[in-house]
N, C-alpha and C positions, 0 to 999 in steps of 0.2 A: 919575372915570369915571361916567357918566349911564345909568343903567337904562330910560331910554329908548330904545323900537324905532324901528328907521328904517322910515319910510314905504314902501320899496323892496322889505324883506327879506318871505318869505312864511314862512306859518306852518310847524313844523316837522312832519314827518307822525310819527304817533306808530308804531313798529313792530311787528310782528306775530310771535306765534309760528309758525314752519313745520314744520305737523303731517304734511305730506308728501314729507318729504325723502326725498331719490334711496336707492334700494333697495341699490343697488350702486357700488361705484367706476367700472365702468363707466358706468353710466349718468352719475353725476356729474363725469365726464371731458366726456359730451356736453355738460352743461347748463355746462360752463365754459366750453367752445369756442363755445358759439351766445352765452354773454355777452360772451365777449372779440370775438366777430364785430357784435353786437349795441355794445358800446360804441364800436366803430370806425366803424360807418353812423354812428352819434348824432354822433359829432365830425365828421362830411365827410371820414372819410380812406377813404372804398371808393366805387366807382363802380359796382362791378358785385358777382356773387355767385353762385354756382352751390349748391346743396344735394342730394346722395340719399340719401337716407333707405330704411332696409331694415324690414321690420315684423316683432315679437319672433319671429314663427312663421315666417317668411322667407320667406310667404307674397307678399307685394307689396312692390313696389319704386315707389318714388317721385320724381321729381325738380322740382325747383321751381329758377327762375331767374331773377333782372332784370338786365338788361344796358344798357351808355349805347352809345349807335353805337361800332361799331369795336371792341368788344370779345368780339363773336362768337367768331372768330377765336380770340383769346387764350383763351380759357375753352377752348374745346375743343380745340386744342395741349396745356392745363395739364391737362384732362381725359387723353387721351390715356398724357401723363407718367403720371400716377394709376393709370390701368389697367394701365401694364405694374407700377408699382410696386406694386401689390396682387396680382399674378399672381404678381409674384415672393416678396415675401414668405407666396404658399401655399404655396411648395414646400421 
């Protein structure tokens, strides 16, 4: 076997401690669902995407969105679904 590197490979990134890790299980439920959304865009398996976001004081509400044509539509149908299923699960 040859200890030589292949001209191809790139170096390896040396890793980091993370001195800011998630405060809460909640919170670190978020940051695994934006990576599990996150590594799906990077492979081409999502077209579209909706996000709202609520702010710790529940002060402001946010939403952010990219859509490919024709997916208008669908997102706010799936939206829709969402809302009564959040309505229902307050009660």
């Amino acid at each position: 076997m040859s200890n030589k590197r292949s001209a191809s490979l790139s170096p390896v990134a040396a890793l980091r401690v993370v001195t800011d890790a998630p405060a809460d299980e909640n919170t670190a439920q978020m940051i695994e669902m934006l990576q599990d959304h996150l590594k799906l865009v990077r492979e081409g398996k999502l077209r579209s995407l909706a996000v709202v976001s609520v702010s710790q004081d529940g002060g402001s509400i946010g939403t952010q969105w990219s859509c490919s044509n024709g997916d208008s539509a669908s997102l706010i149908g799936k939206l829709a679904v969402l809302t009564h299923d959040l309505m229902a699960a307050r009660e």
